[in-house]
C-alpha positions in Angstrom: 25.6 96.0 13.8 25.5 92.4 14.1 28.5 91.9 12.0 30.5 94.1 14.2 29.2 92.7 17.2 30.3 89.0 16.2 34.0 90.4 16.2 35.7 91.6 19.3 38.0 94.5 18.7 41.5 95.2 20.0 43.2 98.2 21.1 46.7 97.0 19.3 46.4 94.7 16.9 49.2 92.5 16.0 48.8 93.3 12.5 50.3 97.2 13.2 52.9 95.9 15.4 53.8 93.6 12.4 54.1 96.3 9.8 56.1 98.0 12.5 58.4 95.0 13.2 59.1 94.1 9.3 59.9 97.5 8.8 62.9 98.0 11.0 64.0 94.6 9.7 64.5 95.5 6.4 68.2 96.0 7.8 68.8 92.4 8.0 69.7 92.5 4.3 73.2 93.5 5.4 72.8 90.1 7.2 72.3 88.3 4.2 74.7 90.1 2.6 77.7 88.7 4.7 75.6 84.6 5.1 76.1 85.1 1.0 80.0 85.5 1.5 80.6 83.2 4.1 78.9 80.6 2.0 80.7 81.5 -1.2 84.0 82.0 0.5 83.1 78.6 2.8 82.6 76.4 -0.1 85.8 77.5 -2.1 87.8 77.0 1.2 86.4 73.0 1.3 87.0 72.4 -2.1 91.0 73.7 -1.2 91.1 71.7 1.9 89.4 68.4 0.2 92.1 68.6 -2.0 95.6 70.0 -0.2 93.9 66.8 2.4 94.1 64.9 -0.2 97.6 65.5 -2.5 99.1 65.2 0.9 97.8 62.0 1.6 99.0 60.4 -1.7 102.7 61.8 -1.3 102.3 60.1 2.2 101.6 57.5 1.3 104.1 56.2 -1.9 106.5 57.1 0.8 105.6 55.0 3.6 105.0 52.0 0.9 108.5 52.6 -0.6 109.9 52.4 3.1 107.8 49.0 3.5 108.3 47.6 0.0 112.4 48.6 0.7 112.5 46.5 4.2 110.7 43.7 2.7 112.7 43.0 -0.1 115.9 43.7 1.6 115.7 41.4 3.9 114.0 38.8 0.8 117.8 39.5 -0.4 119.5 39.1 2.5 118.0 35.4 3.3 118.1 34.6 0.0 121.6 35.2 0.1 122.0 33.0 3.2 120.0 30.1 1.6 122.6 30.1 -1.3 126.2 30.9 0.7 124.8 27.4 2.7 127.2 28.5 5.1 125.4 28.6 8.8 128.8 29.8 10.3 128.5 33.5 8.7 124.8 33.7 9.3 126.0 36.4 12.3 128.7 38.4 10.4 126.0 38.3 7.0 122.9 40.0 9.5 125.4 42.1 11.1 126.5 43.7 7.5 122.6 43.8 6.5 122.1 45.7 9.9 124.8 48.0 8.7 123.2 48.5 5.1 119.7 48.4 6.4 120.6 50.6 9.5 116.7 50.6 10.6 116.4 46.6 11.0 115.5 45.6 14.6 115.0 41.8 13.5 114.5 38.9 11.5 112.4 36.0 12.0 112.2 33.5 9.2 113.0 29.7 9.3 115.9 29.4 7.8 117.1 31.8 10.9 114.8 31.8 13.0 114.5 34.7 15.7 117.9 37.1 15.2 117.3 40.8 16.5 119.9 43.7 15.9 121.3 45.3 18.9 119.2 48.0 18.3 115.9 46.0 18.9 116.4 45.4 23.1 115.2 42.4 23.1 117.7 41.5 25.4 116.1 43.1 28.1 114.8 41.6 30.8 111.2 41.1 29.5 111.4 42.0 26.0 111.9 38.6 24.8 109.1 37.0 26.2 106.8 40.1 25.1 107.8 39.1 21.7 107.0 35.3 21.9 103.7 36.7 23.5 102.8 38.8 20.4 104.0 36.0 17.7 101.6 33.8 19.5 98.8 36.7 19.5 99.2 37.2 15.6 99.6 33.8 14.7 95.9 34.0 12.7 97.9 36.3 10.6 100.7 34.7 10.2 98.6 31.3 9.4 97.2 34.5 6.5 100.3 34.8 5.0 101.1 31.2 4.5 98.5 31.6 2.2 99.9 34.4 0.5 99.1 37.7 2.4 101.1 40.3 3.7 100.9 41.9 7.0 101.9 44.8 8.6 101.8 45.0 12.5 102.7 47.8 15.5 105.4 46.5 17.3 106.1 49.8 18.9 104.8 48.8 22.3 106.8 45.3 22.1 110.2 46.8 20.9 109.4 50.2 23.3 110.3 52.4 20.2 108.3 53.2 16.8 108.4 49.9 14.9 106.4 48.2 12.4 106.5 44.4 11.3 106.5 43.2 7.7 105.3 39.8 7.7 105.3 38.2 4.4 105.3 34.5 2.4 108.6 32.7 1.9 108.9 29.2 0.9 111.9 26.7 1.8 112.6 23.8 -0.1 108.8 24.3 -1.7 107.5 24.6 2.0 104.9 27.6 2.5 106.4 29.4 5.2 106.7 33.0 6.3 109.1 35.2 7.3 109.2 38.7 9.0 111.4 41.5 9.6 110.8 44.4 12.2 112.1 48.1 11.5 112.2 50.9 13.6 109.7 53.2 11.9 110.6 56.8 12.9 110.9 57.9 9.1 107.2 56.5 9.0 106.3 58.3 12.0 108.1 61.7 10.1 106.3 61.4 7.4 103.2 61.0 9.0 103.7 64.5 11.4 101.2 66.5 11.4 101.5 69.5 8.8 99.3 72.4 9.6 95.5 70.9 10.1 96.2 67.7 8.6 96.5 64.7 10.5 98.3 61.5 9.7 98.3 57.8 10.3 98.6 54.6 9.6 95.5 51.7 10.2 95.0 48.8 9.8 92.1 46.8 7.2 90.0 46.4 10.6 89.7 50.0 11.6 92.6 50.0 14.5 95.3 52.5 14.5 98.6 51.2 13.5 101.4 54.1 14.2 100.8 57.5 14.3 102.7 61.0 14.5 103.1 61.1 17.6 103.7 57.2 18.4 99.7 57.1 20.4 96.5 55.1 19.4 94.5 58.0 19.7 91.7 55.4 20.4 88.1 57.2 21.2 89.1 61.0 19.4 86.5 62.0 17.2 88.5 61.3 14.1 90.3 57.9 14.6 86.6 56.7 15.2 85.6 58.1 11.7 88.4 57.3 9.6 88.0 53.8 11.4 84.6 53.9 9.9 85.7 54.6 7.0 88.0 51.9 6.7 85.6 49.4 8.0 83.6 50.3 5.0 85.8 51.0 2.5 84.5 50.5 -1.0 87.9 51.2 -2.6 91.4 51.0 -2.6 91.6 54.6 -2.6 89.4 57.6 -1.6 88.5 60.4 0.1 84.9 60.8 2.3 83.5 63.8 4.1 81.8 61.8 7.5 80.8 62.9 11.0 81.7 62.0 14.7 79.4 61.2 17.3 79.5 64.6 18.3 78.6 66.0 14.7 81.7 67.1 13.6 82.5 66.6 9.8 85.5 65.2 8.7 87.5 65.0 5.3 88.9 61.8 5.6 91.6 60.9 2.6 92.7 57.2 2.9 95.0 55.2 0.5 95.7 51.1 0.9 98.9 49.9 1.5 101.1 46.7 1.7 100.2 44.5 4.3 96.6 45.3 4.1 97.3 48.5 5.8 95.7 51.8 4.8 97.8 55.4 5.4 95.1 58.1 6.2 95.1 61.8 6.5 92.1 63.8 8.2 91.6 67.2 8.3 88.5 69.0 10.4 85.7 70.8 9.0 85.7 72.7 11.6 89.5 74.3 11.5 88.8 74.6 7.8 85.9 77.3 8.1 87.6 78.6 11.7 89.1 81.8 9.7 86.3 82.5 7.6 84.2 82.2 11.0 86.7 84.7 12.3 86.0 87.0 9.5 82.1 86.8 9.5 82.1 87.5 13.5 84.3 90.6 12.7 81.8 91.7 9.8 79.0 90.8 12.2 80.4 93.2 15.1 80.0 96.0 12.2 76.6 94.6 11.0 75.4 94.6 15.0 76.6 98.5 15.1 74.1 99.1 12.0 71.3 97.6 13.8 71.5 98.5 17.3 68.4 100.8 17.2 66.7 97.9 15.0 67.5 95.7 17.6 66.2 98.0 20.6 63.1 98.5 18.8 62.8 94.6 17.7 63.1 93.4 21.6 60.3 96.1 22.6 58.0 94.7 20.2 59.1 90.8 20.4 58.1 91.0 24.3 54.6 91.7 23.7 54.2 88.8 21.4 56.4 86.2 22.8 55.9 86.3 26.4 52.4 85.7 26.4 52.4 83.1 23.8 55.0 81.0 25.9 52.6 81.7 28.6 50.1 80.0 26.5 52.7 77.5 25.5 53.5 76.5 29.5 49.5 76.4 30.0 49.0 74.3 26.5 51.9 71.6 27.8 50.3 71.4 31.3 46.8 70.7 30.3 47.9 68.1 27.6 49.6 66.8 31.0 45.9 66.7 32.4 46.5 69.6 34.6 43.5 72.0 33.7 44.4 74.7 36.6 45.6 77.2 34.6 46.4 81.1 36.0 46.8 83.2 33.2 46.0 86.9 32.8 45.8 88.9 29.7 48.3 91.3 30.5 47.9 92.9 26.5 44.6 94.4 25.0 45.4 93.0 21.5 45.0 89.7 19.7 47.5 87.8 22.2 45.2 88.9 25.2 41.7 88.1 23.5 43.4 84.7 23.3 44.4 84.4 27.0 41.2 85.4 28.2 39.2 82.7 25.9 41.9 80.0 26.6 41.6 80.4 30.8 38.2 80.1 30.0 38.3 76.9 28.0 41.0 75.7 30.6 38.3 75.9 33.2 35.7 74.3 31.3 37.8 71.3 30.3 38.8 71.0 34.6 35.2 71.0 35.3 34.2 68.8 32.5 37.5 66.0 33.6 35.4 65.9 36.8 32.7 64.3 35.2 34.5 61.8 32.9 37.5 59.3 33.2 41.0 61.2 33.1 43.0 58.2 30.6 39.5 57.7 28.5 39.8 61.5 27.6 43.7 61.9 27.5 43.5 59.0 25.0 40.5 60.8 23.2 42.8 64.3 22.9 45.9 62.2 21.7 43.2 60.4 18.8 44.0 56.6 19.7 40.4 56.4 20.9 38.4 55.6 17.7 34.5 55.0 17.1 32.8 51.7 17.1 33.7 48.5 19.6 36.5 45.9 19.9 37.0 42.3 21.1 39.6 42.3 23.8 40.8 40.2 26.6 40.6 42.3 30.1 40.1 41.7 33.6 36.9 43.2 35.1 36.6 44.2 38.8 33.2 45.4 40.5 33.5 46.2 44.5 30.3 47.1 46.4 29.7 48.5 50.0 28.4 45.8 52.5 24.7 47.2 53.9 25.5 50.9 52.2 21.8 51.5 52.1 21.3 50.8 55.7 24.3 52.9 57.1 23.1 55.7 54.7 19.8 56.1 56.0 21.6 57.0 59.7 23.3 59.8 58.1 22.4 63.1 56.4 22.8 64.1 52.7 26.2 65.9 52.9 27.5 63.0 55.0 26.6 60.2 52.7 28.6 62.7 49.5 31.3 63.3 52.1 32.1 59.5 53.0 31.3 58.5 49.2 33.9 61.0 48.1 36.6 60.1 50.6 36.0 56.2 49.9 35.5 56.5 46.0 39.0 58.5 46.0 40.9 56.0 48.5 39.9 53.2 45.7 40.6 54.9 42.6 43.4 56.0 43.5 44.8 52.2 44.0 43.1 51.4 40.4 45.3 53.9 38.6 48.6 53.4 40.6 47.6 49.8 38.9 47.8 51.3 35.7 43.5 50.8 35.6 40.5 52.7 34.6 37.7 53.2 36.6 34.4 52.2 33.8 31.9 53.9 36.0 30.7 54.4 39.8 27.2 52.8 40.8 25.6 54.7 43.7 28.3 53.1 45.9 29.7 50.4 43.7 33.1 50.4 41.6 33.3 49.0 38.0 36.9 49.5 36.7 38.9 48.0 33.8 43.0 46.1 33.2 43.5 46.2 29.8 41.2 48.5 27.6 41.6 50.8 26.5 45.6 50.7 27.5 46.8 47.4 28.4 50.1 46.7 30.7 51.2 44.1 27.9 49.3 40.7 27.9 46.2 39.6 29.8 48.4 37.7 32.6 49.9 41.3 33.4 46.2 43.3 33.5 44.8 40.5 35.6 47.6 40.6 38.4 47.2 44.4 38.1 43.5 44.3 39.2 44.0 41.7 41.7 47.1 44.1 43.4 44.8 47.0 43.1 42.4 44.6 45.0 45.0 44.1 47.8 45.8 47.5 47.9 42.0 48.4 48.6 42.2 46.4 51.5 44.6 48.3 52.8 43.6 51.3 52.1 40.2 50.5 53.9 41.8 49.0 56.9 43.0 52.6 57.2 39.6 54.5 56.5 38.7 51.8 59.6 40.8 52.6 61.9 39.9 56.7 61.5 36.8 56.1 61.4 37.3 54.2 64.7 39.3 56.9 66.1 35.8 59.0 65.3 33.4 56.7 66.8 32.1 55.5 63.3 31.3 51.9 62.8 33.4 49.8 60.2 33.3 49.8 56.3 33.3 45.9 54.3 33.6 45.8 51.0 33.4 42.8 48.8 35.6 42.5 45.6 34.5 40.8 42.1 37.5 40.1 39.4 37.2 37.8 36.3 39.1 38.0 33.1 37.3 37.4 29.8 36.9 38.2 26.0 34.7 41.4 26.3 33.4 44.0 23.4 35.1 47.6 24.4 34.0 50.7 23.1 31.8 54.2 23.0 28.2 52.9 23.6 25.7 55.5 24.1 22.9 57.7 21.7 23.5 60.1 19.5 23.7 62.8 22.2 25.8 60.9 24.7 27.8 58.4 24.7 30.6 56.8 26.9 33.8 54.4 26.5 32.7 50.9 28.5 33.0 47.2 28.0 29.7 44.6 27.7 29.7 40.8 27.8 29.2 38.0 30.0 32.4 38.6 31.5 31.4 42.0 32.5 28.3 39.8 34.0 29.8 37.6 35.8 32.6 39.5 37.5 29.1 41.4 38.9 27.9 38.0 40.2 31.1 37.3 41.3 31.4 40.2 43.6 27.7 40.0 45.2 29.6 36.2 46.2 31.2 38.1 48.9 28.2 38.6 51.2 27.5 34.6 51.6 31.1 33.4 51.1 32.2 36.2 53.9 34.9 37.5 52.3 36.3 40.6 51.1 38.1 39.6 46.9 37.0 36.7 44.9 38.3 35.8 41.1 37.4 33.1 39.1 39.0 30.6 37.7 39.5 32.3 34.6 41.8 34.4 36.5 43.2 32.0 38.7 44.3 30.4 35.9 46.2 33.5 34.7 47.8 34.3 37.9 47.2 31.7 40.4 50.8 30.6 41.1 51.6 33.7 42.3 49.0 34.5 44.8 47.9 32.8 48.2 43.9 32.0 47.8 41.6 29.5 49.4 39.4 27.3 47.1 35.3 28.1 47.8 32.5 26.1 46.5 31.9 26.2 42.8 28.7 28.2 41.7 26.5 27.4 38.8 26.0 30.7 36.8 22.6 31.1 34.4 23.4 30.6 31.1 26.6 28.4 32.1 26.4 25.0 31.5 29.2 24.1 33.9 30.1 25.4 37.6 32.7 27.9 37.6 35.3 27.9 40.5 35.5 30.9 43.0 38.8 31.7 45.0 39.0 33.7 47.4 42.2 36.1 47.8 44.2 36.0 51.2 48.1 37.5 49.8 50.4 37.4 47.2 53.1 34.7 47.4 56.0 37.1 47.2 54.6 39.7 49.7 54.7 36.6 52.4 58.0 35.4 51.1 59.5 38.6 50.9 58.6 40.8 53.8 55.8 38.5 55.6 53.4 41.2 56.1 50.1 40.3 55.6 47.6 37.3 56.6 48.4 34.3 55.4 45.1 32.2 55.6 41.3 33.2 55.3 40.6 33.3 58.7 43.3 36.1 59.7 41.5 38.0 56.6 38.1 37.5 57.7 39.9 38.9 61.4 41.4 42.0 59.9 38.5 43.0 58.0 35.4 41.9 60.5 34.6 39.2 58.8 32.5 35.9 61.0 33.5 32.7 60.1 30.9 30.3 58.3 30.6 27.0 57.5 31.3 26.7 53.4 28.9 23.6 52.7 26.2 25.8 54.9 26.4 28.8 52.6 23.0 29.5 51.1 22.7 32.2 48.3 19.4 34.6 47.8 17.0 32.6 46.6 15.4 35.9 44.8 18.1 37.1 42.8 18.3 33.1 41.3 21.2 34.3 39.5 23.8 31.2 40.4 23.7 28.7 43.1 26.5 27.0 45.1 28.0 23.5 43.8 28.4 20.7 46.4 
């Protein structure tokens, strides 16, 4: 008996449905079946198209270099024959007959002849010729490459307005490096280079840029210009072929060969087209497969709804409370496994909302995500206590529930200007406000943490002013609070006894950010912050020097300031008061005389500096 009563039972349990479910799958194995061909069938396929991409590439390639090598040493020939006929007279009639015998020569540039162009070339348009000094004087880093014995190959297409490629090689005069080039109109290039089937050719330069393609376009930013320019960028040899991806993950076989002129010819072919017909045929078989399994399927869905609609319920809920929102509305809508679990997570839901009431929200989201470890550490944090002015008198005019119902209101007006500031609230004292910049998050150095708590400060004070002025409306006489902040080294950490225990920070900066706050009453003002963090921040805020005060256990006087505005809320939108007095104004403050101010002599916990 107490065995069975330790174990709640179902109606359904999951483990029938499962038996159930596996059954009717057992007709997937025709699935497996046809994934078995694909793959077999899909892999020979790539091994073909790796190497038809391939073969194709290479004959592409000895053709294009022949076509290259041919121009080049053609016109080698021709000015070599110039040089020795030393006859400048024929220089015409001899370029005219190469144009004839070399009927795809556009021009020569060399210096024994300097610029001559063949009819064919246009440069005798209006524009051309200047287009062409304009691109000498762009590729003159290459040209200053093959004085030093390189060869270069360069698009010319847009210069010439037709396919055309450059040849620009070394050729000395009288011993003189030199160079001299010779453009071609490169349509038999482009013809060999037209795309056969799925292939696609081109021609690209060593630094990845498209030199002449089939159809006369850079093709600049398609998916595999930017791999094959990869590729080339990173060649390893002179001669390859690499399966890579695009930026949208589509593989690639990319064959690549180098050329004269530095110049690589490439041929691509897609993946994706290679496995489109054996995609084709699986979708086919899988038609057939999905007539097989229709009742399977009918059967599958019935049973897949009771399992996975309530567990993405759960999911949802899960995702919302690691989001710190613990009001969840979930019924069991099964009487198996899935709704046993429901029913105990609302439950737990409801306990952890109840239980975030009673504990700081970022303490325990960092205690569910683990990056709140045992034991204490030294950090550097600002500290801010704020206090009620004569709380215990106004209290004793009001009843119970009106002393919770004003606390309540208040204590939610100020922390919720602590965590727009990115703080935590430590702990509430009867009416008081201990909160926390920097442990155990911190916004990113001690400078940032101590301007958040000194914002969070401002925003108090307007967020009183407010409570004021309804409280007004209500006949209810006015709220003062005074402000503490100082920044120091502190010890943070879960202090407590073996049964309880809570995250807060100790030290005498902890102390004296209290001491600093009771300052308020005899100063009559509403923020104060050391020097420790006026030094952090105080260039950026407005403040007003008080008297120095002489803290027990501190050998020398510690300056107070007392907050009036930021400098860049007056600067920028010149809201605000600017001095102490229209603060003292706005928050019904009465003006004192600072070398007058005398602190309670029974606390004897610091006393004002002269």
């Amino acid at each position: 008996m107490k065995q069975e009563n330790k174990k709640q039972k179902v109606k359904f349990p999951i483990g029938m449905k499962l038996v159930t479910l596996f059954t009717v799958l057992v007709v997937l194995v025709l699935g497996l079946s046809t994934a078995i061909v694909v793959y077999m069938v899909s892999r020979d396929s790539k091994i073909k198209a790796e190497d038809s991409n391939n073969t194709l590439n290479v004959v592409t390639s000895e053709a294009v270099q022949s076509i290259i090598i041919a121009n080049q040493n053609n016109t080698l020939g021709f000015l070599n024959e110039l040089v020795l006929s030393r006859n400048k007279n024929i220089e015409k009639e001899m370029f005219e007959d190469f144009c004839v015998r070399n009927n795809d020569i556009l021009f020569v540039q060399s210096p024994v002849t300097g610029l001559i162009t063949s009819p064919k070339a246009e440069l005798d348009k209006p524009g051309c010729s200047k287009d062409f000094d304009a691109f000498l004087k762009t590729n003159s880093f290459k040209i200053g490459q093959v004085r030093n014995g390189l060869v270069e190959v360069v698009n010319m297409s847009h210069v010439l307005k037709q396919p055309a490629l450059c040849v620009i090689f070394p050729y000395e005069v009288n011993g003189k490096k030199s160079y001299a080039a010779v453009g071609f109109n490169a349509a038999k290039v482009v013809d060999l280079m037209t795309n056969s089937g799925m292939n696609t050719s081109f021609l690209m330069g060593r630094d990845g840029r498209i030199l002449l393609s089939s159809n006369n376009e850079s093709s600049e930013g398609s998916g595999y210009v930017d791999v094959a320019s990869y590729v080339i960028s990173n060649a390893n040899f002179d001669e390859s072929q690499v399966l890579a991806k695009d930026d949208e993950g589509y593989a690639w076989y990319v064959a690549y060969k180098k050329l004269a002129g530095g110049m690589y010819s490439v041929t691509v072919i897609s993946e994706y087209k290679v496995l489109q017909a054996i995609r084709h045929t699986a979708y086919e078989i899988s038609l057939l497969s999905l007539a097989i399994l229709f009742l399977s399927i009918m059967m599958i869905r019935y049973f897949s709804k009771t399992l996975t609609n309530p567990i993405l319920d759960l999911a949802d809920a899960a995702e919302k409370i690691g989001a710190g929102n613990f009001e969840v509305t979930l019924e069991a809508k099964t009487k198996d496994e899935i709704g046993l679990l429901t029913e105990n997570f609302v439950a737990m839901s409801n306990g952890l909302g109840n239980f975030m009431r009673f504990t700081n929200k970022t303490l325990v989201e960092q205690a569910m995500k683990g990056k709140l470890g045992l034991g204490g550490k030294r950090k550097d944090v600002t500290i801010f206590f704020s206090d009620i002015r004569s709380f215990t008198a106004m209290s004793e005019k009001m009843t119970p529930n009106e002393v919770v119902e004003f606390l309540n209101e208040y204590m939610t007006a100020m922390e919720r200007c602590v965590e727009r500031t990115h703080g935590v609230v430590d702990k509430y004292i009867g009416d008081a406000v201990m909160a926390v910049w920097g442990s155990p998050e911190t916004a990113g150095s001690t400078a940032s943490d101590a301007w958040n708590a000194v914002n969070a400060a401002l925003m108090m004070r307007s967020e009183l002013y407010k409570l004021n002025k309804k409280r007004a409306k209500e006949g209810k006489g006015k709220i003062q609070i005074g402000c503490g902040i100082n920044t120091g080294s502190v010890v943070a950490g879960q202090i407590g006894s073996n049964h309880r225990m809570e995250y807060t920070v100790i030290g005498d900066a902890v102390n004296l950010a209290s001491r600093t706050e009771a300052l308020n009453k005899p100063f009559q003002t509403d923020i104060l912050i050391t020097e420790n963090t006026y030094k952090l921040i105080g260039d950026r805020l407005v403040v007003e020097e008080m008297p120095s005060v002489h803290v027990k256990g501190k050998e020398d006087a510690i300056k107070m300031f007392a907050v009036i505005n930021t400098k860049d809320v007056l600067l920028n939108d010149g809201k605000g008061p600017e001095n102490l007095k229209q603060v003292r104004k706005l928050m019904g403050f009465h003006e004192i005389d600072k070398s007058q101010v005398n602190t309670d002599e029974e606390e004897k916990k610091y006393k004002i500096g002269k």
